[in-house]
N, C-alpha and C positions, 0 to 999 in steps of 0.2 A: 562216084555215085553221090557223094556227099555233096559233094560240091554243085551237082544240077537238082539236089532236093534244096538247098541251101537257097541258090539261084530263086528256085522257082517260089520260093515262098516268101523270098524277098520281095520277089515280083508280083506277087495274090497284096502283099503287106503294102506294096505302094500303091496298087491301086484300089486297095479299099481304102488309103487315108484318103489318096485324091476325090475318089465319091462322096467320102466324108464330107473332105471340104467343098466341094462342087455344092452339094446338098447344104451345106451353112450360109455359101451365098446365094443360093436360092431362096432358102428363108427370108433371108436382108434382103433378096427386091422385092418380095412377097409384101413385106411387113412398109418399105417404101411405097408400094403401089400402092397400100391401105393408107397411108397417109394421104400422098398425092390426091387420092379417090374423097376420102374425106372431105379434104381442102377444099377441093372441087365443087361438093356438094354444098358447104356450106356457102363460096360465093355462090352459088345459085340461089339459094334460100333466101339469099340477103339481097341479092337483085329481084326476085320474085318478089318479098315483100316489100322494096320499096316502090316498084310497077304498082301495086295494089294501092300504097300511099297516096303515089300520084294520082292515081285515076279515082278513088276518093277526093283525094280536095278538090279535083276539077267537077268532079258530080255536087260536092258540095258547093261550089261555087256557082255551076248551069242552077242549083237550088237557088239559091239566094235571089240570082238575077230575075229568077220566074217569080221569084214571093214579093220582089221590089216591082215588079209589073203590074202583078196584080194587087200587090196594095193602092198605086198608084190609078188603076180601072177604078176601085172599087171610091176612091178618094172625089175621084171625075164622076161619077155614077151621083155618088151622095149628092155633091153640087148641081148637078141634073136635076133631082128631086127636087132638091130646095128651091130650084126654078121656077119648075113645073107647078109645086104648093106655091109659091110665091105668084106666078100668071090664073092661077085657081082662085086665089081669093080677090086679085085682080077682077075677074072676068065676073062673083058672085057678086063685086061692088056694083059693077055695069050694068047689071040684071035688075037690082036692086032689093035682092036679097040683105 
């Protein structure tokens, strides 16, 4: 009798170390996936804000090209004027104003 209470409790004894350790390395891929997961997260973060980079300087950049256009209209514009006053006072000599 001793010897199958002996048995049996050797047998409760191994397999509660084994769950022990089953459940220690559980924790360890637990605690790996949270890195991994991490990881993860931050190349994402890091490629998201450099998307946003890019697409700023190119917005900065369609900017410039529209502000160099229209400097350049309004540079064409002014010289138009100067024209026009220039054929005005032409046109008041003619009159004889």
């Amino acid at each position: 009798m001793k010897k199958i209470m002996l048995s049996l409790i050797a047998g409760i004894c191994l397999a509660g170390f084994s769950s022990l350790s089953f459940a220690d390395e559980m924790g360890q891929m637990k605690e790996d996936m949270k890195g991994e997961t991490g990881q993860m997260k931050e190349d994402m973060k890091g490629e998201k804000d450099k998307m946003k980079k890019d697409v700023k300087s190119e917005k900065d950049k369609m900017k410039a090209g529209m502000k160099g256009k229209g400097d350049a209209m309004k540079q064409k514009e002014e010289a138009m004027k100067g024209e026009m006053k220039g054929m005005g006072d032409d046109m008041k000599g003619m009159m004889g104003k």
